[in-house]
PDB file of N, CA, C and O in Angstrom:
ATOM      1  N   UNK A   1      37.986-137.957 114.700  1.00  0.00           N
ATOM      2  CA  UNK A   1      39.267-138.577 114.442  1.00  0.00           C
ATOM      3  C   UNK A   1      39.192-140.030 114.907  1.00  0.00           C
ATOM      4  O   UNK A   1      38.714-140.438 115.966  1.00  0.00           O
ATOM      5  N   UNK A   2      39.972-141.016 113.531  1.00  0.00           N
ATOM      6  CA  UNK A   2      39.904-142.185 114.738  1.00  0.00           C
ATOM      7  C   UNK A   2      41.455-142.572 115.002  1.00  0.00           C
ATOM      8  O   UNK A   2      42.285-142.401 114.109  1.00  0.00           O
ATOM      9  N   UNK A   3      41.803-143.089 116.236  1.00  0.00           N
ATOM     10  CA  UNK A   3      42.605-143.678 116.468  1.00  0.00           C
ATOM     11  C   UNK A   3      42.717-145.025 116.323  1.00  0.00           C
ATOM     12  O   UNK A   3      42.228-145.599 117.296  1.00  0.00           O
ATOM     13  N   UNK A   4      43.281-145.959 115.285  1.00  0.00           N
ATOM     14  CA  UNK A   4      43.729-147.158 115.388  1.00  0.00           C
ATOM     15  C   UNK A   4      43.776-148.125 116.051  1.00  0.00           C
ATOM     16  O   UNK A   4      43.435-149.250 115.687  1.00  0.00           O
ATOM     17  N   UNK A   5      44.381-147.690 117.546  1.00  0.00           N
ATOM     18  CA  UNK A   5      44.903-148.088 118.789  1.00  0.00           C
ATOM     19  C   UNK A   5      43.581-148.480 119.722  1.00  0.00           C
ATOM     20  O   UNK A   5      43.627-149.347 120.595  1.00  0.00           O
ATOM     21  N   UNK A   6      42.294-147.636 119.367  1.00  0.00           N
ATOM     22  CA  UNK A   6      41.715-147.422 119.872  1.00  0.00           C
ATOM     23  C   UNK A   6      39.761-147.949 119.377  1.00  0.00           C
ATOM     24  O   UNK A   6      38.682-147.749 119.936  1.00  0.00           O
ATOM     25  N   UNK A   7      40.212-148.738 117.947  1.00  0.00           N
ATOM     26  CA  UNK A   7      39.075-148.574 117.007  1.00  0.00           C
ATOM     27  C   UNK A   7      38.841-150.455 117.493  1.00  0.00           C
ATOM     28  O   UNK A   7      39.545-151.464 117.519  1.00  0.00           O
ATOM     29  N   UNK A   8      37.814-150.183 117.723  1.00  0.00           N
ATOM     30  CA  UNK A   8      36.326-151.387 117.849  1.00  0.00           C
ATOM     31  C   UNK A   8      35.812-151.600 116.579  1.00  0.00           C
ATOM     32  O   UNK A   8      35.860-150.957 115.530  1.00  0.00           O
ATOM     33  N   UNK A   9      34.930-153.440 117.165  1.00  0.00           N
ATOM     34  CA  UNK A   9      33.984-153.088 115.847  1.00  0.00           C
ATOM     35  C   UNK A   9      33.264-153.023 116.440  1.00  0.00           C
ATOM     36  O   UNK A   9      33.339-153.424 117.602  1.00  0.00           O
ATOM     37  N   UNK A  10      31.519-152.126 115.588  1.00  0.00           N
ATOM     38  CA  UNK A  10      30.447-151.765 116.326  1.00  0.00           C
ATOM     39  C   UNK A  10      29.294-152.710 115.763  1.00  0.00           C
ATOM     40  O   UNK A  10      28.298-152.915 116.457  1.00  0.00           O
ATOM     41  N   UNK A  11      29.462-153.412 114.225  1.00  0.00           N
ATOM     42  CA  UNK A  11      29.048-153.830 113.868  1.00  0.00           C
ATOM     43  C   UNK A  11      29.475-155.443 113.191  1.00  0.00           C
ATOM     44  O   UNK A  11      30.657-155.705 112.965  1.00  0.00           O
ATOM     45  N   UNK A  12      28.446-156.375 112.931  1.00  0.00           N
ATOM     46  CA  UNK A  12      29.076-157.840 112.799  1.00  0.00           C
ATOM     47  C   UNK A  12      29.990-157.717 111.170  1.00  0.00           C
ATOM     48  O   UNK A  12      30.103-156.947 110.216  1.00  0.00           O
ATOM     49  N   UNK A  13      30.236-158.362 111.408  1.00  0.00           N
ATOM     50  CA  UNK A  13      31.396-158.754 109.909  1.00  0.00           C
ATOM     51  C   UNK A  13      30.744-159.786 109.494  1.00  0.00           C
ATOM     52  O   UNK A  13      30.870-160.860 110.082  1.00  0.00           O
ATOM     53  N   UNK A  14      29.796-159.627 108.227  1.00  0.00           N
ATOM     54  CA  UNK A  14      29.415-160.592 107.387  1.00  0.00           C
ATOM     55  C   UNK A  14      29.885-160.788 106.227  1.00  0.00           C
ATOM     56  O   UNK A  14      29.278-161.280 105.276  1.00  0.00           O
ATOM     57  N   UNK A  15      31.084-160.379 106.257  1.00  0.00           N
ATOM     58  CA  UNK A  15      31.972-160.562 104.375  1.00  0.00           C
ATOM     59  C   UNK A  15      31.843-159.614 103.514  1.00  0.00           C
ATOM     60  O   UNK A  15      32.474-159.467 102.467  1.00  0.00           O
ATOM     61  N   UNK A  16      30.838-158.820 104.047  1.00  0.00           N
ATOM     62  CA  UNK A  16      30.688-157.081 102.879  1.00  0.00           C
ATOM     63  C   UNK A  16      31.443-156.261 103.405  1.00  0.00           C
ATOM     64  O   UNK A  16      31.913-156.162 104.539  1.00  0.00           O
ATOM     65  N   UNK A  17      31.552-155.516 102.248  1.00  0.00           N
ATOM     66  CA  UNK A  17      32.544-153.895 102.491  1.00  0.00           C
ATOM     67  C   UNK A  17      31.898-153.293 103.179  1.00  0.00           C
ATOM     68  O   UNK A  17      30.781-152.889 102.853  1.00  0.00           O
ATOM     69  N   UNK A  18      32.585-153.026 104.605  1.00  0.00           N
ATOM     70  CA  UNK A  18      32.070-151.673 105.151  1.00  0.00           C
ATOM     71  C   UNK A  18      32.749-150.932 105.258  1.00  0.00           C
ATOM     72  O   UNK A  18      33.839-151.442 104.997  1.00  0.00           O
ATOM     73  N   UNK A  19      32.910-149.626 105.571  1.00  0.00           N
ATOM     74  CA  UNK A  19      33.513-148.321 105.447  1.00  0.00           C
ATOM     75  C   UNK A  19      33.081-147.413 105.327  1.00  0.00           C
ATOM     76  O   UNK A  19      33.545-146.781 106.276  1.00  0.00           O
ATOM     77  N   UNK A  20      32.457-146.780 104.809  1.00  0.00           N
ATOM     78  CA  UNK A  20      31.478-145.609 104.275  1.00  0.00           C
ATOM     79  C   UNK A  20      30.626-145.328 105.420  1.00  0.00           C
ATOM     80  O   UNK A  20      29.473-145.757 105.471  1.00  0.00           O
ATOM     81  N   UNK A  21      31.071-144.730 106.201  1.00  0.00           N
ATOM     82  CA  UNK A  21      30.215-144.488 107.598  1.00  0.00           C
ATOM     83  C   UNK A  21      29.425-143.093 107.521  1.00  0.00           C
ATOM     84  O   UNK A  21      29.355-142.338 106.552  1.00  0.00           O
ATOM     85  N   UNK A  22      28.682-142.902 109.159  1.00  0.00           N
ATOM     86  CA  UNK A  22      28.721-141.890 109.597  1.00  0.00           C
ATOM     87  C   UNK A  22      28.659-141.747 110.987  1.00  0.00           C
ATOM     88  O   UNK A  22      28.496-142.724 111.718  1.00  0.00           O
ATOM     89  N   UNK A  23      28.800-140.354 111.500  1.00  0.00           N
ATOM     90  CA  UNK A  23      28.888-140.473 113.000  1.00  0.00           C
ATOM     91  C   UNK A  23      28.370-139.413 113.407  1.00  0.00           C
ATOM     92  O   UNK A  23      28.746-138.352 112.910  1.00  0.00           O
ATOM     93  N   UNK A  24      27.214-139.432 114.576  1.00  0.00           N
ATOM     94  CA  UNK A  24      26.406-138.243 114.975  1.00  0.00           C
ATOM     95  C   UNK A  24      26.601-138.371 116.369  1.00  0.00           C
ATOM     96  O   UNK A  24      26.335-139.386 117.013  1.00  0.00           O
ATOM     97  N   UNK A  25      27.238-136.950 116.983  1.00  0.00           N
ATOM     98  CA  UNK A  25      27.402-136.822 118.281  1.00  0.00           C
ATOM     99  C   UNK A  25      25.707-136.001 118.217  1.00  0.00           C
ATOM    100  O   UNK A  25      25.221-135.077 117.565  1.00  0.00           O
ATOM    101  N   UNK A  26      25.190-137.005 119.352  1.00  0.00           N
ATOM    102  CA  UNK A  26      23.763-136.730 119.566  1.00  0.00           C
ATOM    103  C   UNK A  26      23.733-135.761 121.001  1.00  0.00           C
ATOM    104  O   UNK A  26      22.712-135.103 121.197  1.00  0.00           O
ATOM    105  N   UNK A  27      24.823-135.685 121.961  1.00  0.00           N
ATOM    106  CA  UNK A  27      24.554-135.130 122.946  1.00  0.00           C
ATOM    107  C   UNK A  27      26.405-135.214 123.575  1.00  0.00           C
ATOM    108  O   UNK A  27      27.139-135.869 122.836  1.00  0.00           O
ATOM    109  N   UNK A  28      26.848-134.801 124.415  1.00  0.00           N
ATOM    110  CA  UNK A  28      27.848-135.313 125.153  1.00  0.00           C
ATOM    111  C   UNK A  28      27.877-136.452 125.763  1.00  0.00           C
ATOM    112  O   UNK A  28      28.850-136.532 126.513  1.00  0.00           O
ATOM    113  N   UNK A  29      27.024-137.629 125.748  1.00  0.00           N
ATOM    114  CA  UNK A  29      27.033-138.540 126.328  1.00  0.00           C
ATOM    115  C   UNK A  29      26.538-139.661 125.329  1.00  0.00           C
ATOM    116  O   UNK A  29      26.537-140.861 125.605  1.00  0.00           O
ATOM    117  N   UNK A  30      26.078-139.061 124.020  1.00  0.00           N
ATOM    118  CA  UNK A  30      25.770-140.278 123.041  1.00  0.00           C
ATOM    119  C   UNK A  30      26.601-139.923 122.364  1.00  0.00           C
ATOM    120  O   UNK A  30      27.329-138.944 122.526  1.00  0.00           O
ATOM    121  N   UNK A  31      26.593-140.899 121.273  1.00  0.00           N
ATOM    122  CA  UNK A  31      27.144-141.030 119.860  1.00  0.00           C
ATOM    123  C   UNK A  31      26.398-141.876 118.570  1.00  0.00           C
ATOM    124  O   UNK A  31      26.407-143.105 118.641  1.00  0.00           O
ATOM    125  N   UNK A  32      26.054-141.523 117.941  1.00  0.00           N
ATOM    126  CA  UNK A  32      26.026-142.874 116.798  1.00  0.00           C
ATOM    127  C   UNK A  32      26.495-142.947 115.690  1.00  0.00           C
ATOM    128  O   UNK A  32      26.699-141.904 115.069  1.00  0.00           O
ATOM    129  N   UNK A  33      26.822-144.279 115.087  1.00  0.00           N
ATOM    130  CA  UNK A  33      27.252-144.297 113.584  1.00  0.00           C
ATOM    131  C   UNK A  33      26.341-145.642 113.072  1.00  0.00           C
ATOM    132  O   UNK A  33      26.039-146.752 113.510  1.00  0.00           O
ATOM    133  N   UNK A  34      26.101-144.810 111.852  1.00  0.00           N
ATOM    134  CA  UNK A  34      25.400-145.694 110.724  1.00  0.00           C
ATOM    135  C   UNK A  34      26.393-146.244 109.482  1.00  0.00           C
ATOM    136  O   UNK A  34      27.269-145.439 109.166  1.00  0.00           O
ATOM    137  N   UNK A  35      26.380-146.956 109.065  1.00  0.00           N
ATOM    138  CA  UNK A  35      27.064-148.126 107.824  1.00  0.00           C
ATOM    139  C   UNK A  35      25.696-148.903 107.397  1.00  0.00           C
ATOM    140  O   UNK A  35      24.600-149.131 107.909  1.00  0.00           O
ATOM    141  N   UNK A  36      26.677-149.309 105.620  1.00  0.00           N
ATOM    142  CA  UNK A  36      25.876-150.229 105.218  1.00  0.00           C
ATOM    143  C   UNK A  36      26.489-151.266 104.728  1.00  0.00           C
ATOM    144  O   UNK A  36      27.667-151.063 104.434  1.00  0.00           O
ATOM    145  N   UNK A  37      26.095-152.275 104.549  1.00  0.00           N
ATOM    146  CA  UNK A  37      26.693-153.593 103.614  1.00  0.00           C
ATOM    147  C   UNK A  37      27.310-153.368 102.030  1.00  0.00           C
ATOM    148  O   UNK A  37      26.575-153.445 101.045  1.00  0.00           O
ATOM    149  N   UNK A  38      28.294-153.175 101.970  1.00  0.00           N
ATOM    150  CA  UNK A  38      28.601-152.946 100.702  1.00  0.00           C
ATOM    151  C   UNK A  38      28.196-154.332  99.265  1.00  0.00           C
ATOM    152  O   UNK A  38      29.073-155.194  99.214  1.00  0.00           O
ATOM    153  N   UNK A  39      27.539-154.438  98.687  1.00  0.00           N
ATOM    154  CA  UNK A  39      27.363-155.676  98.363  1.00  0.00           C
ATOM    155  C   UNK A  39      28.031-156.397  96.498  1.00  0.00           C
ATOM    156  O   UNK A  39      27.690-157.282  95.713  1.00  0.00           O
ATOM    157  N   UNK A  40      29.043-155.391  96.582  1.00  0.00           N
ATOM    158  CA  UNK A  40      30.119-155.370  95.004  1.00  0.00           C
ATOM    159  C   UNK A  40      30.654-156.271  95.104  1.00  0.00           C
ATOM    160  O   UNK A  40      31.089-156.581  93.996  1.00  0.00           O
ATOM    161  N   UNK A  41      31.125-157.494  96.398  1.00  0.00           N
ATOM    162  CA  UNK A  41      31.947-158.386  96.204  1.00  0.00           C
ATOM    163  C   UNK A  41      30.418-159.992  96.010  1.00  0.00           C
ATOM    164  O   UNK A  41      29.497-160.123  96.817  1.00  0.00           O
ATOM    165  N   UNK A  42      30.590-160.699  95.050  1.00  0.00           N
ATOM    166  CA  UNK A  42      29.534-161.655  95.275  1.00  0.00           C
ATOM    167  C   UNK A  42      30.183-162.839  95.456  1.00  0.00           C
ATOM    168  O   UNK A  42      30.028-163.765  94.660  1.00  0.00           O
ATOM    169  N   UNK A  43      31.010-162.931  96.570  1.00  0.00           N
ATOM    170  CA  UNK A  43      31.197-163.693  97.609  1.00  0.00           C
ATOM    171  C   UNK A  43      30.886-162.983  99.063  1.00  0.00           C
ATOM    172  O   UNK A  43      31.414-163.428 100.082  1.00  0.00           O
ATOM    173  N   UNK A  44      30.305-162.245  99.085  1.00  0.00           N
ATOM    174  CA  UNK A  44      29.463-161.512 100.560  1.00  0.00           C
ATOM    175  C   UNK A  44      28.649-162.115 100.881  1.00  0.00           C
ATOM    176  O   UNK A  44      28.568-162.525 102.039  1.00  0.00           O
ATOM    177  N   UNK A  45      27.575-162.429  99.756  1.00  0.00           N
ATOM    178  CA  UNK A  45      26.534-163.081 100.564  1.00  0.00           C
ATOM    179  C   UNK A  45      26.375-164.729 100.956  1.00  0.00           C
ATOM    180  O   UNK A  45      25.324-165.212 101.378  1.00  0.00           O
ATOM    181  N   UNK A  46      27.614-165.486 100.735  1.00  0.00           N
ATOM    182  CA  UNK A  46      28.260-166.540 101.599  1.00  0.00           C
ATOM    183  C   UNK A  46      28.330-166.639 102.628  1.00  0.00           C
ATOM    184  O   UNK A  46      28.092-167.637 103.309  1.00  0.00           O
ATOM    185  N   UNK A  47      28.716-165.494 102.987  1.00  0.00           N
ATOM    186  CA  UNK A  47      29.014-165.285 104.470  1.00  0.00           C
ATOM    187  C   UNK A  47      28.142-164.571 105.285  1.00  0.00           C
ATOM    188  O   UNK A  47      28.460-164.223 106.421  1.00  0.00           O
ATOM    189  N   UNK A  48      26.778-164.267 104.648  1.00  0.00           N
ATOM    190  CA  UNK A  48      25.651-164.075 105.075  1.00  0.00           C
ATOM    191  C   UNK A  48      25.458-162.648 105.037  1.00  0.00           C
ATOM    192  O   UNK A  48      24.839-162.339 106.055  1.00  0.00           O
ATOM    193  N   UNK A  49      25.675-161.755 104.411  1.00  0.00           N
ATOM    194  CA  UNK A  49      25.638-160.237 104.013  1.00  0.00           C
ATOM    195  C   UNK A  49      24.300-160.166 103.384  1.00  0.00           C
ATOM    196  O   UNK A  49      23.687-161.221 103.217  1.00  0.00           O
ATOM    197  N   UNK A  50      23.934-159.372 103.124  1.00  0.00           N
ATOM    198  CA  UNK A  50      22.576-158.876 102.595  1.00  0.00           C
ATOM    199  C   UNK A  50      22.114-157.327 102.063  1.00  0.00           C
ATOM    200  O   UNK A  50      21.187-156.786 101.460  1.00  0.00           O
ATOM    201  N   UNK A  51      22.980-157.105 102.493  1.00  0.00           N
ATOM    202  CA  UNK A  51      23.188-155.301 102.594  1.00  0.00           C
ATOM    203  C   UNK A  51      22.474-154.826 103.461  1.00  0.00           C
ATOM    204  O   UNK A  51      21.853-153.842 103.060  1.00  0.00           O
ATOM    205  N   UNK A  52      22.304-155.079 104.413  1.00  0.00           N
ATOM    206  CA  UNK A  52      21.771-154.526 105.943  1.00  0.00           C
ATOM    207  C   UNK A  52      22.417-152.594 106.011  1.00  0.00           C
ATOM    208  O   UNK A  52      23.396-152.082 105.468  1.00  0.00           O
ATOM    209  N   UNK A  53      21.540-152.100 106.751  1.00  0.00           N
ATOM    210  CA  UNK A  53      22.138-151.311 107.552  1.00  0.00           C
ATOM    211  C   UNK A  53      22.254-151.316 109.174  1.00  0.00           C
ATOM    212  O   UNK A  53      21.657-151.997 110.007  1.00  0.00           O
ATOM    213  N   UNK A  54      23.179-150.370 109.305  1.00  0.00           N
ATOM    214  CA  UNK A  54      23.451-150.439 110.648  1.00  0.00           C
ATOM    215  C   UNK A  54      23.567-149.228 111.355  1.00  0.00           C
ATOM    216  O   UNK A  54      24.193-148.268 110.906  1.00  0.00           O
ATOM    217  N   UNK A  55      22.886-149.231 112.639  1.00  0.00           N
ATOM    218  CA  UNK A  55      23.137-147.988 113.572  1.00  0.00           C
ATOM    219  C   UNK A  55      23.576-148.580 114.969  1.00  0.00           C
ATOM    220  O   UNK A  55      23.201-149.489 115.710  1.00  0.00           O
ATOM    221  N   UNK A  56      24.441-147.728 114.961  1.00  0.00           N
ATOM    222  CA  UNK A  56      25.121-148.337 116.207  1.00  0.00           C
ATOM    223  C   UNK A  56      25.300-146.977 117.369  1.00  0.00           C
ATOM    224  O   UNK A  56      25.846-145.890 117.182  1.00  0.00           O
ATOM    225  N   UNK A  57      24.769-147.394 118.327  1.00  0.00           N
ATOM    226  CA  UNK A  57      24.177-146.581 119.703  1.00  0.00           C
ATOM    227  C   UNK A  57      25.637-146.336 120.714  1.00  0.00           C
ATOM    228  O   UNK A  57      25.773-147.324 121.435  1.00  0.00           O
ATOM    229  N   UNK A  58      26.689-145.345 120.939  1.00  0.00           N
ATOM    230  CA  UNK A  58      27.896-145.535 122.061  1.00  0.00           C
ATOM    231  C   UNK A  58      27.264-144.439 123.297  1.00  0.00           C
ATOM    232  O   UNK A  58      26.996-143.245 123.166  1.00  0.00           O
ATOM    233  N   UNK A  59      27.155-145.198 124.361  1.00  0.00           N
ATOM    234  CA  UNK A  59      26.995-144.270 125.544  1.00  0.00           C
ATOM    235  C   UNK A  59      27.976-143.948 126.257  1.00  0.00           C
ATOM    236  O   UNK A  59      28.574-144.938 126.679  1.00  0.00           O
ATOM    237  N   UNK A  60      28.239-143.344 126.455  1.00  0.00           N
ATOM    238  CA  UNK A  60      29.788-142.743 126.863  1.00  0.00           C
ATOM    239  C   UNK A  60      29.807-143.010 128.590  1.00  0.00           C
ATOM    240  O   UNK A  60      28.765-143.088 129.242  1.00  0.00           O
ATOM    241  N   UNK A  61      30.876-143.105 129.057  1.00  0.00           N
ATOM    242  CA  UNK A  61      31.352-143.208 130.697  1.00  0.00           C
ATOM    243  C   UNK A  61      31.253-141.750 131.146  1.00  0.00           C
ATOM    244  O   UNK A  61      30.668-141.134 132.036  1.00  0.00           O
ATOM    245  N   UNK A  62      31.932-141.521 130.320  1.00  0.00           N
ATOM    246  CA  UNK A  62      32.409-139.531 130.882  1.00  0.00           C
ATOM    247  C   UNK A  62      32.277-139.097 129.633  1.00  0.00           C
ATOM    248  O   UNK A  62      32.594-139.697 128.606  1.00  0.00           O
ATOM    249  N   UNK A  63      31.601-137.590 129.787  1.00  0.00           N
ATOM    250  CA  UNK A  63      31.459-136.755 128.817  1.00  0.00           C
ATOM    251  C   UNK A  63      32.506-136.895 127.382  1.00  0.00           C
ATOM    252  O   UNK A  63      33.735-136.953 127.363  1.00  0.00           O
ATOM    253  N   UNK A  64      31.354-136.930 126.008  1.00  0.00           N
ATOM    254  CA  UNK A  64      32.363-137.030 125.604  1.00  0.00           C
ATOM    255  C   UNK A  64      32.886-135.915 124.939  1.00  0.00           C
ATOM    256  O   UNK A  64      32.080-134.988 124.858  1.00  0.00           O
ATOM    257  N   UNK A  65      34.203-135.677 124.336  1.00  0.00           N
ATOM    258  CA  UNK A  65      35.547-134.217 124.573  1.00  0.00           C
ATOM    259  C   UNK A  65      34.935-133.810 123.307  1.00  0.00           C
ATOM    260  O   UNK A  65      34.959-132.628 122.964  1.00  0.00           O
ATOM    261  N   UNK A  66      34.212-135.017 122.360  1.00  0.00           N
ATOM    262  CA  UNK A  66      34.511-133.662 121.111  1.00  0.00           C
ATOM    263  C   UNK A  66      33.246-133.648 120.919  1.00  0.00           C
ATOM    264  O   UNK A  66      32.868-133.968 119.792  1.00  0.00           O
ATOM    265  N   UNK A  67      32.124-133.244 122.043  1.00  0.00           N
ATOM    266  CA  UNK A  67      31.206-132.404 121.554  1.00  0.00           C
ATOM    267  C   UNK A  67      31.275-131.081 121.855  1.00  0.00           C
ATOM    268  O   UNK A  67      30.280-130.374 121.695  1.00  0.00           O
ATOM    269  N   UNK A  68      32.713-130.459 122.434  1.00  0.00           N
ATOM    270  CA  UNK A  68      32.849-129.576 122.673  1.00  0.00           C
ATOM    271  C   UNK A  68      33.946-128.723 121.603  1.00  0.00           C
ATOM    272  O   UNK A  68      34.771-127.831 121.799  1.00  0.00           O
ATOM    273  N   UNK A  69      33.546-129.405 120.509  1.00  0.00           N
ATOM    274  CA  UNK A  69      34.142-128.536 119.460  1.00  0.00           C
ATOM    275  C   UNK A  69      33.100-128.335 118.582  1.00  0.00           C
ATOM    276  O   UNK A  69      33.508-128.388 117.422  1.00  0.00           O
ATOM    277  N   UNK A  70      31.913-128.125 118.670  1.00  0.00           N
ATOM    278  CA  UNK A  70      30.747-127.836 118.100  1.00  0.00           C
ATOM    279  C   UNK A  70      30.770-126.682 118.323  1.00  0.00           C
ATOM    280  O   UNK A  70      29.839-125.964 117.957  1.00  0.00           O
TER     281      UNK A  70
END
């Protein structure tokens, strides 16, 4: 679930669509999500887009709650 209130970015904003995620609870204490550069708008790569991907690494403080709905 995401909360709004609560949502970061994990990755840079280079002018492409991102959205299309994913998210792998790797353990109770990791997380990751992968994205890619969406590259349909061709004013993206102005702003330096390329269609990269991205994985992005969260280490958690305290356990995190919803690997316990696995």
């Amino acid at each position: 679930m995401v909360l709004r209130e609560t949502e970061r970015e994990l990755v840079p904003n280079k002018g492409a669509q991102l959205g299309n995620f994913a998210v792998v609870d790797v353990n109770e204490q990791e997380t990751w999500v992968t994205t890619s550069e969406g590259m349909g708008q061709k004013e993206a790569a102005k702003y330096g887009a390329n269609g990269r991907v991205y994985a992005a690494r969260l280490v958690w403080d305290k356990p995190n709650s919803a690997w316990n709905c696995h």
